[in-house]
C-alpha positions as CSV (number, residue, x, y, z in Angstrom):
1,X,3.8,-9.9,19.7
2,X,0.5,-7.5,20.1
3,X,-1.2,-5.8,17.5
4,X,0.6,-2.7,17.9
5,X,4.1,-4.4,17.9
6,X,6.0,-1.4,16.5
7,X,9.0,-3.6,15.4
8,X,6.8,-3.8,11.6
9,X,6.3,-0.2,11.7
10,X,10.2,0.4,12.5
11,X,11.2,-2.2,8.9
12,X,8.8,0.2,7.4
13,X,10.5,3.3,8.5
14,X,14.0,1.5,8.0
15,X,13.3,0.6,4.4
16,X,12.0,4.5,3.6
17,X,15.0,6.0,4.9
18,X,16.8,3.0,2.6
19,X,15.1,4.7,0.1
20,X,15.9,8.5,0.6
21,X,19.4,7.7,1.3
22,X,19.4,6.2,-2.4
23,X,17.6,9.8,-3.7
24,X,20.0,11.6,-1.6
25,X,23.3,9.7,-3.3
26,X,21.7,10.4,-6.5
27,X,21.0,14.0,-5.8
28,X,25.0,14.4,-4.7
29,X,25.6,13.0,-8.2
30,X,23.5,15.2,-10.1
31,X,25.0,18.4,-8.3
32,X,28.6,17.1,-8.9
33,X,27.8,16.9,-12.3
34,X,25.9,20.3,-12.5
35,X,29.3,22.2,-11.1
36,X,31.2,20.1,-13.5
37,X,28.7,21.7,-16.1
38,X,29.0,25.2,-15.0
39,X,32.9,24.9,-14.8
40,X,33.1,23.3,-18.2
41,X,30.5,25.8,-20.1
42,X,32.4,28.7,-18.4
43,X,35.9,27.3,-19.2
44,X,34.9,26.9,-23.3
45,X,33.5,30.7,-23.1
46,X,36.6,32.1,-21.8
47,X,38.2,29.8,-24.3
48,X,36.0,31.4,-26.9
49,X,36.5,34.7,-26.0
50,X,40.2,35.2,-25.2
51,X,40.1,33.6,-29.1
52,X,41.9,30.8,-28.3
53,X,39.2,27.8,-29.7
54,X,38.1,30.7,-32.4
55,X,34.7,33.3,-32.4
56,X,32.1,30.1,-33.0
57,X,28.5,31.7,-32.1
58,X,27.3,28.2,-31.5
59,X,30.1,27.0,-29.2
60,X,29.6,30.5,-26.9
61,X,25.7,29.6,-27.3
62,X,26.6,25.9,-26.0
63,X,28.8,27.6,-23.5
64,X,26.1,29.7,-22.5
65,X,23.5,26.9,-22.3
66,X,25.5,24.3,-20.6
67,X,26.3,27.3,-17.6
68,X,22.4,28.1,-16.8
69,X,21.5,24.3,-17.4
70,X,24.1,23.7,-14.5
71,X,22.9,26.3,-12.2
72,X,19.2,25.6,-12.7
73,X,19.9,21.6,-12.3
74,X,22.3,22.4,-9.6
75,X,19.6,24.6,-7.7
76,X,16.3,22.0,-8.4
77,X,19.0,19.1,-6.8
78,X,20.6,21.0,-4.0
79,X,16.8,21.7,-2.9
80,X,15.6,18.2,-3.0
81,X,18.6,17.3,-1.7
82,X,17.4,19.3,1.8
83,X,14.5,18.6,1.7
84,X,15.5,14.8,1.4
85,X,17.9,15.1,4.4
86,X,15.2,16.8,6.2
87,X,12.7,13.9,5.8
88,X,15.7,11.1,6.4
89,X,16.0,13.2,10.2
90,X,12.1,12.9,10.6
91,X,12.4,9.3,10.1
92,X,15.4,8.4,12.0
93,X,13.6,10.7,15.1
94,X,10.5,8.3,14.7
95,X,12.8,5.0,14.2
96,X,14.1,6.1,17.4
97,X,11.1,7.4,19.4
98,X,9.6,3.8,18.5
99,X,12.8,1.7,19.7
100,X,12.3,3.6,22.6
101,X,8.9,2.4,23.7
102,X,9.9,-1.1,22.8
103,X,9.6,-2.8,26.3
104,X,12.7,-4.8,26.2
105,X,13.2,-8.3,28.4
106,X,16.3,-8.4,30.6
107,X,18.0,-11.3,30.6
108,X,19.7,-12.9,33.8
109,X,23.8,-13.5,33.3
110,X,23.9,-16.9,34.1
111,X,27.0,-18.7,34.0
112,X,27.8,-21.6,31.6
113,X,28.5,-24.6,33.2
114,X,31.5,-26.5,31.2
115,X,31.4,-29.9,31.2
C-alpha cells in the first residue's frame, strides 16, 4: 500500500458518518418527543379551558410551558437534524469519490480443477 492509500482515509470517513447517523437517530428522537410535548401541553390547555381538569393557573402555565418548550426543542433538533443529513451526503460523496480512484486488480476466472 503507498502512502496515500485512501482505504485509511475511507475507515475514517466510514466511522464519521457512523457517527452522524447516531446524532441523526437521536435528533428523530428528540423531535418525536418535542411533538408529543406540544400535543400533550395543548391537549391539558384545552382540558383546562373547556373546564373539564378545573381553572388551575399553574396547570395552564405548565400547559403553556411545555407547548413553547416543544416548539423551540422541536425547531433547534429539526435544524441539526439538516444540517446533520447535510454533512452525512458530503461524506458519503467523498467515501465515494475515494472508492473511485481506488485502482482495483482484476482477477483472471480461472477454473477449479476437482480432483
Amino acid at each position: 500500500m503507498t502512502e496515500d492509500d485512501p482505504i485509511d482515509e475511507i475507515s475514517q470517513i466510514e466511522a464519521r458518518i457512523e457517527q452522524l447517523a447516531e446524532i441523526a437517530e437521536r435528533c428523530r428522537k428528540f423531535i418525536l418527543a418535542s411533538k408529543t410535548a406540544i400535543a400533550g401541553g395543548a391537549v391539558l390547555l384545552l382540558i383546562i379551558v373547556l373546564g373539564l381538569f378545573g381553572s388551575s393557573q399553574v396547570a395552564a402555565l405548565g400547559s403553556i410551558a411545555m407547548v413553547l418548550g416543544g416548539i423551540v426543542s422541536l425547531g433547534s433538533n429539526v435544524s441539526t437534524l439538516q444540517q446533520t443529513e447535510a454533512a452525512m451526503s458530503a461524506a458519503e460523496a467523498l467515501r465515494a469519490e475515494l472508492i473511485g480512484r481506488i485502482d482495483f486488480r482484476v482477477v483472471d476466472d480461472v477454473p477449479l480443477k476437482l480432483s
